[in-house]
C-alpha positions in Angstrom: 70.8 93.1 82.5 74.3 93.2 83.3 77.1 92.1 80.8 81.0 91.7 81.3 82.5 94.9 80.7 86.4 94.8 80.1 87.4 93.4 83.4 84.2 91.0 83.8 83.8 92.6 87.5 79.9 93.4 87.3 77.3 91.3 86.7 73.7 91.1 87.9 70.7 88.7 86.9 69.0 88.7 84.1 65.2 87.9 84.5 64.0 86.6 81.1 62.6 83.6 79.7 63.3 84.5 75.8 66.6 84.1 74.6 67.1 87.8 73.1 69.7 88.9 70.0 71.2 90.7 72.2 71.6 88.1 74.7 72.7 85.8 71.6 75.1 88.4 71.3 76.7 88.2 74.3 77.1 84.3 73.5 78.5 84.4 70.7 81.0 86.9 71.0 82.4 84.7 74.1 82.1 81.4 71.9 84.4 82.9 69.3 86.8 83.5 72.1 87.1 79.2 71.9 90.5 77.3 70.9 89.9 75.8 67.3 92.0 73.6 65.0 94.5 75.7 63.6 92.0 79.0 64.2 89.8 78.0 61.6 86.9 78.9 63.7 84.7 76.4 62.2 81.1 77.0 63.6 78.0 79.2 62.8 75.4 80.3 64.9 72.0 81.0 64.4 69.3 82.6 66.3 66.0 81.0 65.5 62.4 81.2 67.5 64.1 82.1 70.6 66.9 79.3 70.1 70.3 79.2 69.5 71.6 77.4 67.1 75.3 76.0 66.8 76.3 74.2 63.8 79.8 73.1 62.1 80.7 75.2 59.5 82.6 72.4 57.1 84.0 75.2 54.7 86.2 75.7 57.5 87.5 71.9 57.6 91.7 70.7 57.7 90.7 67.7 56.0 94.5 66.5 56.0 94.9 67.5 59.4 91.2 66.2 60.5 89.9 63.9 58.0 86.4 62.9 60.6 86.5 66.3 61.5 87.0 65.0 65.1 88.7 68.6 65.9 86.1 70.4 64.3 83.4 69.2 66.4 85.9 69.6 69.4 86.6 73.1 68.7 82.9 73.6 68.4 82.3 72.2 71.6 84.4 74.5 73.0 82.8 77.4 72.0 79.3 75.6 73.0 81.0 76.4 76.4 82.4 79.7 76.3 78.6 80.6 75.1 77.0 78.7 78.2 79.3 79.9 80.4 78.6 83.6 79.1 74.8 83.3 79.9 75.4 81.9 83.1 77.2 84.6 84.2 74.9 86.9 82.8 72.2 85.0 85.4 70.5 83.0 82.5 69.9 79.6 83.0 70.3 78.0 80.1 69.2 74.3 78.9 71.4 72.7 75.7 70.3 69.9 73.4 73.4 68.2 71.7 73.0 66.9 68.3 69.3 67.4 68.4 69.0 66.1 64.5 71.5 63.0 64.7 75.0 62.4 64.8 75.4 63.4 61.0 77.7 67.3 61.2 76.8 67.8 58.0 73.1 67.9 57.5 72.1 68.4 61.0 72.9 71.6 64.3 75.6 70.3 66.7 73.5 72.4 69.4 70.4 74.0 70.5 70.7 76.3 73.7 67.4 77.9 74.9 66.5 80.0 78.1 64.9 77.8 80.9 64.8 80.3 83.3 67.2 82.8 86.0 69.1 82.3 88.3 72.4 84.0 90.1 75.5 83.1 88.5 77.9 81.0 90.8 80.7 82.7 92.2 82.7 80.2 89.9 80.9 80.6 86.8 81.9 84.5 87.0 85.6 83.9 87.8 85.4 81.8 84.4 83.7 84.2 82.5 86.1 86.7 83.2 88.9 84.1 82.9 88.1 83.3 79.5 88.4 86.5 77.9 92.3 86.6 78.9 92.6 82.6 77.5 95.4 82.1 74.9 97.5 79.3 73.8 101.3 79.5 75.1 103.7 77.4 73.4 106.5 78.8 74.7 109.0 77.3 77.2 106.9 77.7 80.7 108.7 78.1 84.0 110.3 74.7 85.9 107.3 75.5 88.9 104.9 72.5 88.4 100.9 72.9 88.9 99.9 72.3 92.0 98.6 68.8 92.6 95.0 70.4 94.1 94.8 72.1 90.8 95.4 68.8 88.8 92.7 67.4 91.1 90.0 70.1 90.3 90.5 70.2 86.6 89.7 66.4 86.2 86.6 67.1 88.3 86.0 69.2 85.7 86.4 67.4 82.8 84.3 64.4 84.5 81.5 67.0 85.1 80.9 67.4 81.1 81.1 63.3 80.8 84.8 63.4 79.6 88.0 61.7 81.6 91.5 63.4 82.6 94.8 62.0 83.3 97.9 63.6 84.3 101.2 62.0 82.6 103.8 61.4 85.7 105.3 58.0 85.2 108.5 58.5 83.7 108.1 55.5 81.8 105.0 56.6 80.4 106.3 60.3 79.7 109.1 58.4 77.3 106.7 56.2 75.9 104.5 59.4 74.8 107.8 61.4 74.0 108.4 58.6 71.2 104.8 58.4 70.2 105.2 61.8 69.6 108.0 62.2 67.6 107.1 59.5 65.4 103.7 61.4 64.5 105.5 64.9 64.3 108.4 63.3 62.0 105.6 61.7 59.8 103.5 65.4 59.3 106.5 67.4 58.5 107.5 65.1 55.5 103.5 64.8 54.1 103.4 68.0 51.7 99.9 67.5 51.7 100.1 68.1 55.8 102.0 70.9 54.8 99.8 72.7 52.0 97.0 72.5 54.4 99.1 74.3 57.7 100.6 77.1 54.7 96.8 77.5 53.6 96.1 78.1 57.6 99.1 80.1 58.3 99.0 83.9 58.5 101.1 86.8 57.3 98.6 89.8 57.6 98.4 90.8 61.4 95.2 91.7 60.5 94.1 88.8 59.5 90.5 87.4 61.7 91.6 83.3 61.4 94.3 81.2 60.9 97.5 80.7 62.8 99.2 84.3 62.9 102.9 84.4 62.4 103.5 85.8 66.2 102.4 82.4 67.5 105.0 81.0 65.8 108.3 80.2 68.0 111.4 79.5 66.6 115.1 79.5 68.1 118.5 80.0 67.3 119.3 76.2 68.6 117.5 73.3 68.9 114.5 73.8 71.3 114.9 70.4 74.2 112.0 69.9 74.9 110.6 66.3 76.6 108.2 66.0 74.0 108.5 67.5 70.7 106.2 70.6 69.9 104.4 70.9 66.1 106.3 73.1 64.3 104.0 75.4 62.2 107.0 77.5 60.9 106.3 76.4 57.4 107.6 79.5 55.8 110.6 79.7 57.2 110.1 82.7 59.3 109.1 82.5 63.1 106.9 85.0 64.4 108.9 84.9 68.1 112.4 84.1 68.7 114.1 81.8 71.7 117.2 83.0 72.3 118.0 81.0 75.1 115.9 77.7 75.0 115.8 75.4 78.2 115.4 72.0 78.6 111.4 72.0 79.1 109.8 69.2 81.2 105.9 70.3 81.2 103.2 68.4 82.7 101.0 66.7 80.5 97.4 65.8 80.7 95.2 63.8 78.3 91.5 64.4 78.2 89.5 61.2 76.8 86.0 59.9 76.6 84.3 56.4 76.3 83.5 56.6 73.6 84.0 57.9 70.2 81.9 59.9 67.3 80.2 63.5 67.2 78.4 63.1 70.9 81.7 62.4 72.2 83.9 64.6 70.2 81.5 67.5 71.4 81.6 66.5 75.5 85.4 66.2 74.8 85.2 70.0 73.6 82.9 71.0 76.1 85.8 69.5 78.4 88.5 71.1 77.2 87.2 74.7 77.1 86.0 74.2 80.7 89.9 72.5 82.0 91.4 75.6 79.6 89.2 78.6 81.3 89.8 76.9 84.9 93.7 76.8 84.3 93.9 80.3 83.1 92.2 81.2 86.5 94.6 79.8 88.4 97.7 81.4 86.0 98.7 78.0 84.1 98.9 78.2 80.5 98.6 75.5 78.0 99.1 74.5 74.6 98.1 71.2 72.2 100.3 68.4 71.5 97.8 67.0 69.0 99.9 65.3 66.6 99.8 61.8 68.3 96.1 61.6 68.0 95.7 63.0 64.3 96.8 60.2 63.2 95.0 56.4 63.9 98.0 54.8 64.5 99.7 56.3 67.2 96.6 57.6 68.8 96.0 53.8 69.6 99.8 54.0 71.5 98.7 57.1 73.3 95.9 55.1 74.4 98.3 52.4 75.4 99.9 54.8 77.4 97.1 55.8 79.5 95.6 52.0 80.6 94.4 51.0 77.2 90.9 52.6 78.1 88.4 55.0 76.5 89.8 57.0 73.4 92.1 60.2 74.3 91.3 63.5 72.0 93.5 65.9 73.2 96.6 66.5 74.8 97.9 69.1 76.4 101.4 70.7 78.4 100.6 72.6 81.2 102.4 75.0 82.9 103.2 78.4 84.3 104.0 80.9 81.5 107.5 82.3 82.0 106.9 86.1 83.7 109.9 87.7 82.1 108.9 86.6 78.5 106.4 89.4 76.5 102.8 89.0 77.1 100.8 87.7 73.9 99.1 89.3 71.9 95.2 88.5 71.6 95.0 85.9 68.6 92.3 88.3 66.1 88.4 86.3 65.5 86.1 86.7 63.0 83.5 89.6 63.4 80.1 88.0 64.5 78.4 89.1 61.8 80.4 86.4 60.1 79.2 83.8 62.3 75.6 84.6 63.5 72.8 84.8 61.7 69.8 86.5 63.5 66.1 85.3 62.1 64.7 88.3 63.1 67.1 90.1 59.8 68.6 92.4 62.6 72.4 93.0 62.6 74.8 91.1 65.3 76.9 94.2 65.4 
């Protein structure tokens, strides 16, 4: 067997029918890699009779933030990907069974993935793979070059091809309208204290520290950032991480990912979705960030849906866009060792 090294250039089938710890491994330490609410990291994994196991870690809840744990499940989803998409591109065909004990998070595993079989990875799959390790969240200004259209095109394929819906914000009328939505939900979290205590308890001094939001992701400026639609300001110390000394106008695109429905089943395709659309962008050199505060709250997630035809339920939106060249690169956002988050049956260590 084969794995990523630190470009992701070599790989080679894996012929194997048992899903190995050391292949659980290699999962895992790709599904930490995932986007969760606020870092939090919410998920533990366990390796059991040649299964892995996924299931949502609720010690790691923002209950303020995410009261159904909605994002929780999302962010979970998420990583379900990254640790599909690191078998298949270790030539591992792998079979997953969502919510295989019910739709209750609390009592029951979000996910079973098990080894059906091997096959060569697609040419795709291993672009991902190795895309995935360099994904981070931008939230910086990004330059005034727009996405091409093509790219727009493949990343709702995408999203439709894990049972989940994507549409790209263009009518100006429709920007405003989500520009408002926005700022009504963002004015209405920075004045709840109890909003506040939770994003203070998430926030991060230590650069050391393995969760939570880090003070370098943090962007603050000397003026007013104009932006078209307000950004969540997680300064809540009073001390940004990254200073913009020159802020722009900023006019990103937008997309919002949605389902058909709504609950744990849909919550987890709409993760699945949104690590898939987040891995494919970072191939093709667009960053992206969340602009989640519409759809924390009921009320104005209902006028986001408004905004896009008044069908399905949206659960996450996103600006898109190319990062700026001349800014510094990012720093990799720090994740929890695995042995923190898998548990191996077998009593070996996950180091």
């Amino acid at each position: 067997m084969c794995l990523p090294d630190g470009e992701g250039s070599e790989y080679m089938v894996t012929d194997t029918t048992v899903l190995s710890s050391d292949l659980a491994r290699v999962a895992v330490e790709a599904a930490v890699l995932a986007p969760s609410i606020h870092n939090s990291q919410p998920w533990r994994w366990r390796l059991r009779d040649d299964v892995l196991e996924l299931s949502a870690d609720l010690a790691r809840a923002a209950p303020v933030a995410d009261p159904d744990h909605r994002q929780l499940v999302m962010s979970c989803g998420a990583a379900l990907f990254n640790a599909w998409l690191a078998l298949r591109a270790a030539g591992v065909a792998v079979g997953v069974d969502e919510l295989p004990d019910g739709p209750d998070i609390a009592a029951g595993r979000l996910a079973a993935m098990r080894v059906v079989g091997s096959c060569p990875p697609a040419s795709g799959d291993v672009a991902l793979a190795v895309a995935m390790r360099h994904r981070h969240t931008d939230r910086r200004p990004f330059d005034p070059a727009e996405p091409p259209v093509e790219l727009i095109h493949g990343l709702r394929r995408a999203t439709e091809a894990e049972g989940c819906w994507l549409v790209s914000l263009t009518r100006p009328d429709a920007r405003v309208e989500l520009s408002v939505v926005l700022a009504h939900a963002d004015w209405i979290e920075t004045h709840d204290p109890a909003y506040r205590a939770e994003l203070l308890h998430w926030s991060r001094d230590d650069p050391e520290a393995t969760d939570g939001i880090p003070r370098g992701a943090v962007i603050g400026s000397d003026t007013p950032r104009q932006s078209e639609f307000p950004l969540r300001d997680f300064d809540v110390v009073g001390e940004a991480g990254q200073r913009l000394r020159e802020p722009r106008v900023e006019r990103p695109g937008v997309l919002i990912l949605g389902t058909d429905g709504d609950g744990p089943a849909a919550w987890l395709h709409a993760g699945r979705a949104l690590g898939r659309l987040l891995v494919m962008a970072t191939a093709a050199g667009v960053a992206a960030s969340p602009l989640g505060q519409a759809i924390d709250l009921e009320a104005t997630r209902t006028l986001v849906r408004e905004a896009t035809g008044g069908f399905g339920m949206p659960q996450m939106i996103l600006r898109v866009g190319y990062p700026d060249l001349a800014a510094t690169p990012l720093p990799p956002t720090r994740r929890r060792q695995i042995t923190e988050v898998l548990d191996l049956a077998d009593g070996s260590s996950a180091d």
